[in-house]
DSSP file (Angstrom, degrees, kcal/mol; ACC not computed):
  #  RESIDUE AA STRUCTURE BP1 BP2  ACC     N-H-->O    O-->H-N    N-H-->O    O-->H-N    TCO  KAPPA ALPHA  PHI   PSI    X-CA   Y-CA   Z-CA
    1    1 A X    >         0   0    0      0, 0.0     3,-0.8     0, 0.0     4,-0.4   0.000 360.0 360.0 360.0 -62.6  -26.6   49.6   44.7
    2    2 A X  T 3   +     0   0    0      1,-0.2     4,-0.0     2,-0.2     0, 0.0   0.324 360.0  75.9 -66.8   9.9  -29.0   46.8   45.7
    3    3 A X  T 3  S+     0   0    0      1,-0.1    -1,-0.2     2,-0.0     0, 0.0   0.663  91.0  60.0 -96.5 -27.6  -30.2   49.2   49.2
    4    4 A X  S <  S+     0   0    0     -3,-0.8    -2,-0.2     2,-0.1    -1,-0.1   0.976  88.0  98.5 -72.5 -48.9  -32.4   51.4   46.4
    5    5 A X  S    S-     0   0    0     -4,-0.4     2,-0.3     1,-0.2    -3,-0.0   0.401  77.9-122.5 -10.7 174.5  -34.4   48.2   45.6
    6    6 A X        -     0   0    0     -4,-0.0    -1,-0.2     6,-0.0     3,-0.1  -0.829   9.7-143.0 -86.4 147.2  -37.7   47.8   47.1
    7    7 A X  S    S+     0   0    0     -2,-0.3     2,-0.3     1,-0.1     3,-0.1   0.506  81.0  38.2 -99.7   1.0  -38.4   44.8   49.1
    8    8 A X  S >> S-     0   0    0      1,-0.1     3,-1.6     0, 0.0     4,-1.4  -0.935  73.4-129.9-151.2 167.0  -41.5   44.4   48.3
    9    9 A X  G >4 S+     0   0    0      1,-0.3     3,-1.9    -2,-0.3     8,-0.1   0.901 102.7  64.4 -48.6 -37.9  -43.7   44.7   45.0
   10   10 A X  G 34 S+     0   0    0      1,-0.3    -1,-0.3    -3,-0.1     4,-0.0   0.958 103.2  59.0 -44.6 -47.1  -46.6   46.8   46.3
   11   11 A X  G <4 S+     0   0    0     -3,-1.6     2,-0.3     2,-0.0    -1,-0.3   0.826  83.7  86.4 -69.2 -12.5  -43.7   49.4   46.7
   12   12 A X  S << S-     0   0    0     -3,-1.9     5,-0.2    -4,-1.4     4,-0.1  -0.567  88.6-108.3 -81.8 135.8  -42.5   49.7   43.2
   13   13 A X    >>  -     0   0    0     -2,-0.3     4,-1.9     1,-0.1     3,-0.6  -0.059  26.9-106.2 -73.3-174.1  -44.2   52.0   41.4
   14   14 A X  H 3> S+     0   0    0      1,-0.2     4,-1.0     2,-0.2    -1,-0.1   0.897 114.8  49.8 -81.1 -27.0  -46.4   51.0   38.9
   15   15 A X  H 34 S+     0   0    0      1,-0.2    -1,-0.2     2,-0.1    -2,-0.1   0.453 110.7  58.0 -77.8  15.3  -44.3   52.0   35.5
   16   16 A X  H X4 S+     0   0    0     -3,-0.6     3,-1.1    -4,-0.1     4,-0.4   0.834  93.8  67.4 -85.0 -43.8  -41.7   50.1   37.2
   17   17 A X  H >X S+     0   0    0     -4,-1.9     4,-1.7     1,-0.3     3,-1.4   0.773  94.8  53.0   5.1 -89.0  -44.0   47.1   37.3
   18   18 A X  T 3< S+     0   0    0     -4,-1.0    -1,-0.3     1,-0.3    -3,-0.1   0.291 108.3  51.9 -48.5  -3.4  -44.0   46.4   33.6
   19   19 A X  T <4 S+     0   0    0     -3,-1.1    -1,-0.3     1,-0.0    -2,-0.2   0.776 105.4  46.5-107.7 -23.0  -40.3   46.3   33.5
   20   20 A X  T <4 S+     0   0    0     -3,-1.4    -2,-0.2    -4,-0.4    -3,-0.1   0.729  96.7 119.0-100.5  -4.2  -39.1   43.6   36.4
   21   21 A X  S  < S-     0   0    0     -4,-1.7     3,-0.2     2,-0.0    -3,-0.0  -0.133  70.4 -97.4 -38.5 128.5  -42.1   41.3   34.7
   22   22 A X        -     0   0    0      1,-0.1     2,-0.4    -2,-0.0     0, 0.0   0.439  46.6 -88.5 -10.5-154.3  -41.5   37.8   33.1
   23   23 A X        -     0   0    0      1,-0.1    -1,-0.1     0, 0.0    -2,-0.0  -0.987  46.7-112.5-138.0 150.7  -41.1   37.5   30.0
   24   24 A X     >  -     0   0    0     -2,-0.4     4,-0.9    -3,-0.2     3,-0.4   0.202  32.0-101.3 -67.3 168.7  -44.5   36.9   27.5
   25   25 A X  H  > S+     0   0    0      1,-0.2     4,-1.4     2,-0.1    -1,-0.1   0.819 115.4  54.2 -80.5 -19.7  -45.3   34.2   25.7
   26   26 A X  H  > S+     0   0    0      2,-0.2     4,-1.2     3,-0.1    -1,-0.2   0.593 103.2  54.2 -61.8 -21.1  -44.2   35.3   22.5
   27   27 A X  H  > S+     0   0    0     -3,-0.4     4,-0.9     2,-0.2    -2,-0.1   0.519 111.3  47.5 -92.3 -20.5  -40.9   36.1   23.5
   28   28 A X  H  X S+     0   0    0     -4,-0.9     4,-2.3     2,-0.1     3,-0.4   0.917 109.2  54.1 -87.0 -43.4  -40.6   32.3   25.0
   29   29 A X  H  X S+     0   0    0     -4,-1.4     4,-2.1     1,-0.2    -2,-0.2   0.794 113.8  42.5 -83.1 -11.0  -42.0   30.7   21.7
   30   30 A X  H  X S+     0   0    0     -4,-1.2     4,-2.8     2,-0.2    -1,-0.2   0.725 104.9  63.6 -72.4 -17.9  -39.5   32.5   19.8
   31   31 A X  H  X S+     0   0    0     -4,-0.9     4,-3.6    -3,-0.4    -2,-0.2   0.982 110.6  40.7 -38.8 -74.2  -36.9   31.7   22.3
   32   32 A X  H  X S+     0   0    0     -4,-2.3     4,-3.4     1,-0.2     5,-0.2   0.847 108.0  56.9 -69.2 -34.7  -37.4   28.2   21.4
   33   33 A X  H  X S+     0   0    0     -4,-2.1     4,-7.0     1,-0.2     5,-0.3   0.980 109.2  50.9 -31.8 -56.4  -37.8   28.5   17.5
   34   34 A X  H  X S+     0   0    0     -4,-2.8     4,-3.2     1,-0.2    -2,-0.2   0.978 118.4  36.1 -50.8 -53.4  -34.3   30.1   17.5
   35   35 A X  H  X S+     0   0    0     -4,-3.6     4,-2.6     1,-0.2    -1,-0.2   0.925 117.4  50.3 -66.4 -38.9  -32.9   27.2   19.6
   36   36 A X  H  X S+     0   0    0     -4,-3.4     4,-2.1     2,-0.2     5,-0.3   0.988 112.5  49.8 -45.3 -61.4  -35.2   24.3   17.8
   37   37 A X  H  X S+     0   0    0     -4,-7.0     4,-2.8    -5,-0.2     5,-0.4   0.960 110.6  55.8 -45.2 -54.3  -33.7   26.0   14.3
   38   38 A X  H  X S+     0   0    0     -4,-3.2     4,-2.0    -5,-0.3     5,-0.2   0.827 107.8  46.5 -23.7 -86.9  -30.0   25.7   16.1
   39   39 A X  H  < S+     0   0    0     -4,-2.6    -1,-0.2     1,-0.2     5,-0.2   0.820 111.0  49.8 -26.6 -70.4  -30.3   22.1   16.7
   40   40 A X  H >X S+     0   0    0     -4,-2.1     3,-2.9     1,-0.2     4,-0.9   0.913 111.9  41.3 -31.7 -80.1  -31.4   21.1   13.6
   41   41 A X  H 3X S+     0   0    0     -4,-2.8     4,-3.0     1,-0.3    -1,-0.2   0.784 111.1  55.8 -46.8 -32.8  -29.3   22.6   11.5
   42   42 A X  H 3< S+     0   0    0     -4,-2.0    -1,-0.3    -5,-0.4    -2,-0.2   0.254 115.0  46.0 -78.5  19.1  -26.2   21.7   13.8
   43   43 A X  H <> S+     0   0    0     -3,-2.9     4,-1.0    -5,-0.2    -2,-0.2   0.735 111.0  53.3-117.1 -31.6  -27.8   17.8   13.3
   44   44 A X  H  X S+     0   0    0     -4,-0.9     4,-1.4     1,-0.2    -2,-0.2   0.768 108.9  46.2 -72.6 -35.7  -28.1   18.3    9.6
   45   45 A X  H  X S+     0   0    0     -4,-3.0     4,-3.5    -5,-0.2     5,-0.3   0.858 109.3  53.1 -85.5 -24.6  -24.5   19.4    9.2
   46   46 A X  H  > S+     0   0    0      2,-0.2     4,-3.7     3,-0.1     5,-0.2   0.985 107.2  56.1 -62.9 -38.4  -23.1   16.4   11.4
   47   47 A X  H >< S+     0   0    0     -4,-1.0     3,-3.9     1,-0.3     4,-0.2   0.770 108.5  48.5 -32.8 -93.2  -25.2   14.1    8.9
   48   48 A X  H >X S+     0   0    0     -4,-1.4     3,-4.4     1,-0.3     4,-2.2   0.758 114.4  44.7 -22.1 -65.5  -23.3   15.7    5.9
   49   49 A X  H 3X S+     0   0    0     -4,-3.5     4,-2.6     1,-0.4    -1,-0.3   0.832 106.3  53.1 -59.8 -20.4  -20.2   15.2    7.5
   50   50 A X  H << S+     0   0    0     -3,-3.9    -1,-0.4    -4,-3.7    -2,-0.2   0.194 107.9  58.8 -88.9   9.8  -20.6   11.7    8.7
   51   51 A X  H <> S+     0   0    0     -3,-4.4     4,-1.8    -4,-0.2    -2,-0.2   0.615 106.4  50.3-120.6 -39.5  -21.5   11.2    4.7
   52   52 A X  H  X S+     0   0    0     -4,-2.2     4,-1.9    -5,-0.2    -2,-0.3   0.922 112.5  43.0 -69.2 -39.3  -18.0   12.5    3.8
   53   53 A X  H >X S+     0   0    0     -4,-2.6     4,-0.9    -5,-0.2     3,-0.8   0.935 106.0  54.4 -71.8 -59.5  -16.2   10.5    5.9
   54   54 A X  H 3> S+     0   0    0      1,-0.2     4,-6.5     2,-0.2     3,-0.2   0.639 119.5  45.3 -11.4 -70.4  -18.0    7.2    5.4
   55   55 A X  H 3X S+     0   0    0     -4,-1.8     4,-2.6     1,-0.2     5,-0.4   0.876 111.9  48.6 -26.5 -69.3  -17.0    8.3    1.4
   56   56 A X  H <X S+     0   0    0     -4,-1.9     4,-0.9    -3,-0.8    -1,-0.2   0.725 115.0  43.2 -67.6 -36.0  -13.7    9.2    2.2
   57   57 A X  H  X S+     0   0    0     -4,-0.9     4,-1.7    -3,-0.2    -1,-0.3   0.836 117.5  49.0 -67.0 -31.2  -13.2    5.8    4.2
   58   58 A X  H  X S+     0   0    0     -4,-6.5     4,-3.9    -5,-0.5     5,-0.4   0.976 112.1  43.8 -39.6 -66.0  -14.9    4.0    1.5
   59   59 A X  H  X S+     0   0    0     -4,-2.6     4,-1.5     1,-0.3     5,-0.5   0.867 116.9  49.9 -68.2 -27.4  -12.8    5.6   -1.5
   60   60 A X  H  X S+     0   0    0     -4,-0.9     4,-4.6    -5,-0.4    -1,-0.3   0.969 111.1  48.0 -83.1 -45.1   -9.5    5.1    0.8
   61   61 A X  H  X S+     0   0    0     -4,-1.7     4,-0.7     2,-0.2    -1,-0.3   0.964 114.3  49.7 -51.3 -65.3  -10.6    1.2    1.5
   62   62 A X  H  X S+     0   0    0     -4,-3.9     4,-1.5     1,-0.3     5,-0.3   0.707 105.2  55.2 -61.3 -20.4  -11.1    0.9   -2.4
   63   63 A X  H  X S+     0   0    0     -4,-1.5     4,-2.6    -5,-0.4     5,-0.3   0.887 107.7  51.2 -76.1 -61.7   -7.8    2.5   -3.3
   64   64 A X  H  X S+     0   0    0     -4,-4.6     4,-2.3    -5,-0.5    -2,-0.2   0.926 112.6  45.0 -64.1 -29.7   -6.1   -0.2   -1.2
   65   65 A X  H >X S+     0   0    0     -4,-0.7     3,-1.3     2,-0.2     4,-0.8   0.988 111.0  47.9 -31.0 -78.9   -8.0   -3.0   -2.9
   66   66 A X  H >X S+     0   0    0     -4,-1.5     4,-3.6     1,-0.3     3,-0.6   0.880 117.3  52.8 -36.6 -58.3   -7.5   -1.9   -6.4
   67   67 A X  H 3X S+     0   0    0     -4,-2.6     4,-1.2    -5,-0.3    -1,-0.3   0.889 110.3  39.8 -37.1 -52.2   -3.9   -1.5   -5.1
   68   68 A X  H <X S+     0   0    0     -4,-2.3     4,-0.8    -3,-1.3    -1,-0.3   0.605 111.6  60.7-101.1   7.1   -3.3   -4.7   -3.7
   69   69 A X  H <X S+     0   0    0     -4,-0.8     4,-2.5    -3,-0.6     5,-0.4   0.808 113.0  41.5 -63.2 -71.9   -5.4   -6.7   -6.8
   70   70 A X  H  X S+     0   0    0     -4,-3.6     4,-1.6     1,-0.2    -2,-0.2   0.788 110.2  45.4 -82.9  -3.4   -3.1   -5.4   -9.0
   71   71 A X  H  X S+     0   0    0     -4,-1.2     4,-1.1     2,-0.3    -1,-0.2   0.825 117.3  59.1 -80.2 -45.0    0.5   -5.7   -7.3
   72   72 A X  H >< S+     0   0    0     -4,-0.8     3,-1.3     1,-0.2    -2,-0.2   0.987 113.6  32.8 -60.4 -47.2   -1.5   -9.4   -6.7
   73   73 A X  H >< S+     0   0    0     -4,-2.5     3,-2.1     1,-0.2    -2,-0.3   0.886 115.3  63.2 -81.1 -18.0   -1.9  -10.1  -10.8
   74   74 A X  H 3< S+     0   0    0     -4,-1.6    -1,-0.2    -5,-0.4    -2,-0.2   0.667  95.9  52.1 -91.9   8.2    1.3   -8.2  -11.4
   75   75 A X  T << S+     0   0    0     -3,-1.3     2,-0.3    -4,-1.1    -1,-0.3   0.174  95.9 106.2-100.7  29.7    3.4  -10.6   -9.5
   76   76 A X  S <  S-     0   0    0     -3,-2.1     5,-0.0     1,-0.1    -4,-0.0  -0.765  75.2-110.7 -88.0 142.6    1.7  -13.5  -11.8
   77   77 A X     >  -     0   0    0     -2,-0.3     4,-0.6     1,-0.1    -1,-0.1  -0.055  31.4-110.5 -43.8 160.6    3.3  -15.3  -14.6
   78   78 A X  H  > S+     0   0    0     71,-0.2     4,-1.5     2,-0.2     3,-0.5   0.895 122.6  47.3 -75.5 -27.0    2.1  -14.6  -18.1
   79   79 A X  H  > S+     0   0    0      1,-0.2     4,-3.8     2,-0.2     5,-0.4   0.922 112.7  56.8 -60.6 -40.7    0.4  -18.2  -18.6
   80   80 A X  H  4 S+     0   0    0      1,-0.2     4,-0.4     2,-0.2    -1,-0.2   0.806 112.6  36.1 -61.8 -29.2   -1.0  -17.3  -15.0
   81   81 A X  H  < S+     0   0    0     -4,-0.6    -1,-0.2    -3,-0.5    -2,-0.2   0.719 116.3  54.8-101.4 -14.0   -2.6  -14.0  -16.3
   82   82 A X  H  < S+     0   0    0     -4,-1.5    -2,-0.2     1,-0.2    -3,-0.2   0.826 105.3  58.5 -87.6 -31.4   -3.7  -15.7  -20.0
   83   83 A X  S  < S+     0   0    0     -4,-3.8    -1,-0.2    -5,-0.2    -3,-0.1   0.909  86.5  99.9 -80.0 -31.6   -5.5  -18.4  -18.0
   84   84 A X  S    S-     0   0    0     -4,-0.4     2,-0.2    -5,-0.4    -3,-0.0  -0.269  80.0 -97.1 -52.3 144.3   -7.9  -16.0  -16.0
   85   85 A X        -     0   0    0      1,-0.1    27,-0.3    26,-0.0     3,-0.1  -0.347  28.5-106.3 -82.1 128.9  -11.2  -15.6  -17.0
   86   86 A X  S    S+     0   0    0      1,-0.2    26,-3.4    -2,-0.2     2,-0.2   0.754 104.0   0.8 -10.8 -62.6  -12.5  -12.8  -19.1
   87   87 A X  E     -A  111   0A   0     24,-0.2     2,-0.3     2,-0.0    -1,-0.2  -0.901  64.3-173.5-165.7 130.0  -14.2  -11.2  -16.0
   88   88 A X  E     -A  110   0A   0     22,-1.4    22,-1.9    -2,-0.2     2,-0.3  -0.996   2.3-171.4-117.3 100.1  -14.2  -12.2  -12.5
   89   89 A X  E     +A  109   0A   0     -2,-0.3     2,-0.3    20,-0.3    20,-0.3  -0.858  22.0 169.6 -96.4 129.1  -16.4  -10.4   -9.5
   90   90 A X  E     -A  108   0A   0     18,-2.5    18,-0.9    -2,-0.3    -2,-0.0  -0.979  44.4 -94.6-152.2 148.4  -15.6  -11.6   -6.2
   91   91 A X  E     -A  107   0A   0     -2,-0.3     4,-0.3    16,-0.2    16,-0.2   0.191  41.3-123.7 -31.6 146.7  -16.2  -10.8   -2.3
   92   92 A X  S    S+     0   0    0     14,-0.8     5,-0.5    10,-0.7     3,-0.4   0.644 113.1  74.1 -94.4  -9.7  -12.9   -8.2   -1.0
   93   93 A X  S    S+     0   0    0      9,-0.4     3,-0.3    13,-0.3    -1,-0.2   0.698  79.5  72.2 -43.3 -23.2  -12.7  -11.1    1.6
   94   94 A X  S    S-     0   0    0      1,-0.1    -1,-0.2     4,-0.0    -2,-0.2   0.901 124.8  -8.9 -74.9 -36.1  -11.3  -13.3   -1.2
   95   95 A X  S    S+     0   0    0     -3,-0.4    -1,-0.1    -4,-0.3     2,-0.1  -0.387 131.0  52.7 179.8  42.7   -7.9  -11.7   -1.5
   96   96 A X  S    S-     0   0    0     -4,-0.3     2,-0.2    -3,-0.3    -3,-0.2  -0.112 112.2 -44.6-155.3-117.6   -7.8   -8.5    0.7
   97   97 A X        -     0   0    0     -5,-0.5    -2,-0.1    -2,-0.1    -1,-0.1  -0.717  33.0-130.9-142.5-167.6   -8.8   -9.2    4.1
   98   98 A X        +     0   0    0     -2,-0.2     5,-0.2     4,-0.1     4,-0.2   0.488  57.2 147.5-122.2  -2.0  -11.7  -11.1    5.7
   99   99 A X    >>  -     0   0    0      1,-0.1     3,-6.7     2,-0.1     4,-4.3   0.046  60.8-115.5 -43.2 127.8  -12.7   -7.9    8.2
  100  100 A X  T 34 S+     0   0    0      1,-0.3    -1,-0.1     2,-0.2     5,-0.0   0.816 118.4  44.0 -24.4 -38.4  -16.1   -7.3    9.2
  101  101 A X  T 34 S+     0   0    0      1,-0.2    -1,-0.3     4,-0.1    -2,-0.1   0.195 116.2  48.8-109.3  38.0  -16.2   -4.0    7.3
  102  102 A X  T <> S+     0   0    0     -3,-6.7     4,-1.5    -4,-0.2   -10,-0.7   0.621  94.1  79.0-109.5 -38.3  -14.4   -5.5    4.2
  103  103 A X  T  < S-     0   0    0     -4,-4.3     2,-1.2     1,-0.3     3,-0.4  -0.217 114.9  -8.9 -64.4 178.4  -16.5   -8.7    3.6
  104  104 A X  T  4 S+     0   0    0      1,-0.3    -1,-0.3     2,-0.1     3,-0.1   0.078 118.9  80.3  31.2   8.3  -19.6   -8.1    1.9
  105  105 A X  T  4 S+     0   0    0     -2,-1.2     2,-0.5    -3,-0.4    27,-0.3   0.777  93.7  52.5-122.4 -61.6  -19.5   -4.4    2.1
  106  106 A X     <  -     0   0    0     -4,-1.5   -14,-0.8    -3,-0.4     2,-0.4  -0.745  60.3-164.4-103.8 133.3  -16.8   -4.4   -1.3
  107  107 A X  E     -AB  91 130A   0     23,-4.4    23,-1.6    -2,-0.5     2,-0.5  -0.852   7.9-159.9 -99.5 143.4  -17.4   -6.0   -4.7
  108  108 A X  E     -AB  90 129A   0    -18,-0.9   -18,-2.5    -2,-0.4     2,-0.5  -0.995   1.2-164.6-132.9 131.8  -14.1   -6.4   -7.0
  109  109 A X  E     -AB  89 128A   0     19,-4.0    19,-1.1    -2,-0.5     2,-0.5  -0.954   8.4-167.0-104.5 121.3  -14.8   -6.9  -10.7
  110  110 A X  E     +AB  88 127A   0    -22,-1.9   -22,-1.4    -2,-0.5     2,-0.4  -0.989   8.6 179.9 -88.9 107.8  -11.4   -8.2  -12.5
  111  111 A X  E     -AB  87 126A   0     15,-3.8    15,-1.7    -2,-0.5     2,-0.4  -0.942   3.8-179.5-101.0 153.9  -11.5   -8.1  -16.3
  112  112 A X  E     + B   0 125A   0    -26,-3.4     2,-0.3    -2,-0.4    13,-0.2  -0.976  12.3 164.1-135.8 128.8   -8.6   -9.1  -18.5
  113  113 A X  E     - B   0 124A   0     11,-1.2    11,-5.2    -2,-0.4     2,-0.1  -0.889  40.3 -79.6-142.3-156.9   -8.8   -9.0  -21.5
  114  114 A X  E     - B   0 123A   0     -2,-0.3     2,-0.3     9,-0.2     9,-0.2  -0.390  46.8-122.9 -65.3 145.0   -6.8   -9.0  -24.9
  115  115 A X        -     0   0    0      7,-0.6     7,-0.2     3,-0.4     6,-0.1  -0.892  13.4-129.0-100.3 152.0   -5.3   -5.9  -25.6
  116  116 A X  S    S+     0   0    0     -2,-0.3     3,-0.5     1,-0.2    -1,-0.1   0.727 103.2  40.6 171.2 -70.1   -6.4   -4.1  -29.6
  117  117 A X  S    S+     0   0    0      1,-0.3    -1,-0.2     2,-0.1     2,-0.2   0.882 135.0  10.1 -83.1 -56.9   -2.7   -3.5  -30.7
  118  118 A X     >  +     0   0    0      1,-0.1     4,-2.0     2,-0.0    -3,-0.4  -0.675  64.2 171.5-137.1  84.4   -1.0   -6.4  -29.7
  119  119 A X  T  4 S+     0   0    0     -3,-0.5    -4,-0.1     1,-0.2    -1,-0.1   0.783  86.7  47.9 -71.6 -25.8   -3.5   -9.4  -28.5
  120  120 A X  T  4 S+     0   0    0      1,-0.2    -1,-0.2    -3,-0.1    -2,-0.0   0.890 121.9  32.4 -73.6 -25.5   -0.7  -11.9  -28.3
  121  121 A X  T  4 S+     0   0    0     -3,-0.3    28,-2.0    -6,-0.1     2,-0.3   0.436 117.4  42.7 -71.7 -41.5    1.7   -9.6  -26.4
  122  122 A X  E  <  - C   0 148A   0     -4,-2.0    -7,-0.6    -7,-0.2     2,-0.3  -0.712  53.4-164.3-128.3 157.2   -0.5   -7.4  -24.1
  123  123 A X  E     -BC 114 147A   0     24,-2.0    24,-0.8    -2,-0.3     2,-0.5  -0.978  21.3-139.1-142.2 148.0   -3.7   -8.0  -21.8
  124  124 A X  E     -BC 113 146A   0    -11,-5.2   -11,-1.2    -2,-0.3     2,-0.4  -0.856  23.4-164.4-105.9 139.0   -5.5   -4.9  -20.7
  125  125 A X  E     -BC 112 145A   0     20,-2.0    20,-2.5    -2,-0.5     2,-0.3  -0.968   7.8-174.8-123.5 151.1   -6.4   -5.6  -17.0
  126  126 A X  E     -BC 111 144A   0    -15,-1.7   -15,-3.8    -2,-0.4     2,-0.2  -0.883   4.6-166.1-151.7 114.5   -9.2   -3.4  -15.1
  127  127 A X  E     +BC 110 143A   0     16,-0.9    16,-1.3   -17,-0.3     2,-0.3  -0.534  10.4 177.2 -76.0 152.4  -10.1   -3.7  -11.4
  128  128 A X  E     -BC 109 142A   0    -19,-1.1   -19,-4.0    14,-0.2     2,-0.4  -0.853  11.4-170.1-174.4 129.9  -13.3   -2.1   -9.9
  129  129 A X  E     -BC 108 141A   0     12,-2.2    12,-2.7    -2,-0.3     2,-0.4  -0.941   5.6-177.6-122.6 139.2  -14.7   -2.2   -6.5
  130  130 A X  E     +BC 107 140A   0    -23,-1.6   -23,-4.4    -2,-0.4     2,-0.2  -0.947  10.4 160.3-128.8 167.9  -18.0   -0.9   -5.9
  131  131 A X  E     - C   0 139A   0      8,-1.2     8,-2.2    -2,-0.4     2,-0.3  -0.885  33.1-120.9 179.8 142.0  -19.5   -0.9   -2.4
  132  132 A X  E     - C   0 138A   0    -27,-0.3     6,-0.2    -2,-0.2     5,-0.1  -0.629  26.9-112.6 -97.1 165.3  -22.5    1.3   -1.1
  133  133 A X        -     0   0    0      4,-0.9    -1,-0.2    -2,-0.3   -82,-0.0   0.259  29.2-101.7 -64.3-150.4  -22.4    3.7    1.6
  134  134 A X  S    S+     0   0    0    -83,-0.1    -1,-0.1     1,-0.1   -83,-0.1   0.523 122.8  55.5-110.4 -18.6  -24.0    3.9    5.0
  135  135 A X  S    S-     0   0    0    -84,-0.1     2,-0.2     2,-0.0    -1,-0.1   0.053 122.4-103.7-102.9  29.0  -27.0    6.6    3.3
  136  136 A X  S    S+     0   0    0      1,-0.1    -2,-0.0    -4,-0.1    -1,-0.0   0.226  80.0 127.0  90.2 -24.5  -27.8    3.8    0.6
  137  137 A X        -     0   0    0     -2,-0.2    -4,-0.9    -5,-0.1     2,-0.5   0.082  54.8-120.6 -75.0-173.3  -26.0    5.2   -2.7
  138  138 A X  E     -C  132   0A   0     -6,-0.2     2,-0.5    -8,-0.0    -6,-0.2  -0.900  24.0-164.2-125.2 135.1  -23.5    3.2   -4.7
  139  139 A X  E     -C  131   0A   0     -8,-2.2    -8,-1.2    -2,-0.5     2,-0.2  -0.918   4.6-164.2-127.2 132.3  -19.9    3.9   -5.4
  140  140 A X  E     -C  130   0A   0     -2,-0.5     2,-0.2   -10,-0.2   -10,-0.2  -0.729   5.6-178.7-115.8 144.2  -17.2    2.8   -7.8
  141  141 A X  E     +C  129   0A   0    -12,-2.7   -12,-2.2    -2,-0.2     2,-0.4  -0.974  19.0 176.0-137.2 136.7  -13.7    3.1   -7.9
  142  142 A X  E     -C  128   0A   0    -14,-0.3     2,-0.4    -2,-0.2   -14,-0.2  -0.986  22.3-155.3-140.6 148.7  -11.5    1.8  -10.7
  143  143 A X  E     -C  127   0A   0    -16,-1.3   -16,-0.9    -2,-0.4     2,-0.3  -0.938   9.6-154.6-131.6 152.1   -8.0    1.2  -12.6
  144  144 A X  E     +C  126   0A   0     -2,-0.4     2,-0.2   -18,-0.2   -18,-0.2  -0.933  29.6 161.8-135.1 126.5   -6.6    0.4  -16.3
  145  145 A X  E     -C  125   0A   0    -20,-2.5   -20,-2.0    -2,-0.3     2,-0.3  -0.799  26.5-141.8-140.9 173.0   -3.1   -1.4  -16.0
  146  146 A X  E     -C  124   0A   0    -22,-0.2     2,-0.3    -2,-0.2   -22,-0.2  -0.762   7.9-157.5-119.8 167.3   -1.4   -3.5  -19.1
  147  147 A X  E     -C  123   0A   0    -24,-0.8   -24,-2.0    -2,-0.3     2,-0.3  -0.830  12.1-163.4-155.7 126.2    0.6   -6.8  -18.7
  148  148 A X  E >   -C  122   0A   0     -2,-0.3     3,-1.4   -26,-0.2   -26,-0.2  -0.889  26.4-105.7-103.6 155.1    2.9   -7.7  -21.2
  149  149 A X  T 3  S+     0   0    0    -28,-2.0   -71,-0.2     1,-0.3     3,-0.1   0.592 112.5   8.1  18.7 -91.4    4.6  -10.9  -22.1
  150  150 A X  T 3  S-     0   0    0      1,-0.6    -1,-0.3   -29,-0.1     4,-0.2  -0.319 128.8 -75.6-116.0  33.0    7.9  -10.5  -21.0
  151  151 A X    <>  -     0   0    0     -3,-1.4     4,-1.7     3,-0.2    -1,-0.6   0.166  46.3 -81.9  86.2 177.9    7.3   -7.2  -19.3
  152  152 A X  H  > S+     0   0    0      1,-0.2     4,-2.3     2,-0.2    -1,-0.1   0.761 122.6  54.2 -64.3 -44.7    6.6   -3.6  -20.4
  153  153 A X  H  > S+     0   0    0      2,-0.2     4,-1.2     3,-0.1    -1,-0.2   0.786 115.0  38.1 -74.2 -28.5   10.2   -2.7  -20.8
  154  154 A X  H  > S+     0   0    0     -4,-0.2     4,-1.3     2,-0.2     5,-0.4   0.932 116.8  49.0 -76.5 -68.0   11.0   -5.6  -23.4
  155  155 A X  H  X>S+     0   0    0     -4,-1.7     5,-2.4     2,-0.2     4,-1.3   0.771 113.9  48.6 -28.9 -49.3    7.7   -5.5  -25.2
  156  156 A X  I  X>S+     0   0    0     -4,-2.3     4,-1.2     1,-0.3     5,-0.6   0.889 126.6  33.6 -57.2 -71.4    8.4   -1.0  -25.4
  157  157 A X  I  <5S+     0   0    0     -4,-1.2    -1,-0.3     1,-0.2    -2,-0.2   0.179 127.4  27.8 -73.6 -25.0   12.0   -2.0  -26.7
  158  158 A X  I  <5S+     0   0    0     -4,-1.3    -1,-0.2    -3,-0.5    -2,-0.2   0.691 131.8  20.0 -95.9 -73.1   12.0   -4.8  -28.5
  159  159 A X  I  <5S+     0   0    0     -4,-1.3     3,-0.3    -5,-0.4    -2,-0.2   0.825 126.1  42.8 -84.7 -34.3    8.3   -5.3  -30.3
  160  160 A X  I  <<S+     0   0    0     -5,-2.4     2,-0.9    -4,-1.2    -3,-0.2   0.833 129.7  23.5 -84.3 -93.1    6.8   -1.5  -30.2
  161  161 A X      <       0   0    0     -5,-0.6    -1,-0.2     1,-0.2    -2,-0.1  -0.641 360.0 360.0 -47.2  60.2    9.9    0.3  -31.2
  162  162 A X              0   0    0     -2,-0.9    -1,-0.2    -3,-0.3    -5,-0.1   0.493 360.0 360.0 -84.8 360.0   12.0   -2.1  -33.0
């Protein structure tokens, strides 16, 4: 197969010429568009993804707050939940954990307040963490819980449904 070749150019004829030539200079600067476009896009799509997890570790972090804030006020006495203050914002280093990407990075808003139906009986409690991402935007995550008295099941049974 390679014995038909010529060995050198002068022998090839000349409409042979034009075929074993480079390639042009158009053919190179489109070379490189295509591969410039590649790249990009394939840099633009990690971005995106790296913006869903960051969310998705965010929201998951904020879940466990809100989670362990209230399991914290719902092992409180009722004098212990009547004495707290209207609304409380504090660091998730105060009473979650004191990791680098916890501290200063999550806000937790507590409010408690009286609840509409039954203010002596009930308190409406609402947790909210906000924290921004790593591409600047803000997010909030939040929960609506009650605390009654003498718990949910006496208050239902006793006072709601007498």
């Amino acid at each position: 197969m390679f014995a038909s070749l010529p060995r050198f150019p002068s022998q090839v004829p000349v409409s042979s010429r034009r075929r074993l030539r480079g390639f042009t200079i158009i053919e190179v600067a489109m070379a490189t568009f295509v591969m410039a476009f590649g790249i990009s896009t394939s840099i633009i799509a990690m971005q995106s993804g790296f913006k869903q997890i960051d969310l998705a570790r965010g929201t998951t972090i904020a879940s466990q707050i809100v989670q362990s804030e209230m399991e914290r006020l719902r092992m409180m006495s009722w004098t212990m939940i009547a004495a707290l203050p209207a609304s409380q914002s504090f660091d998730g280093a105060t009473y979650f954990s004191a990791n680098a990407d916890v501290a200063g990075r999550y806000t937790i808003t507590r409010t408690v307040t009286a609840n509409a139906t039954e203010p002596a009986d009930i308190k409406d409690l609402k947790v909210s963490v906000r924290w921004q991402g790593y591409d600047g935007r803000w997010h909030q995550r939040s929960f609506t819980g009650i605390y009654a008295r003498n718990g949910l099941y006496d208050f239902f049974y006793t006072i709601a449904h007498p």
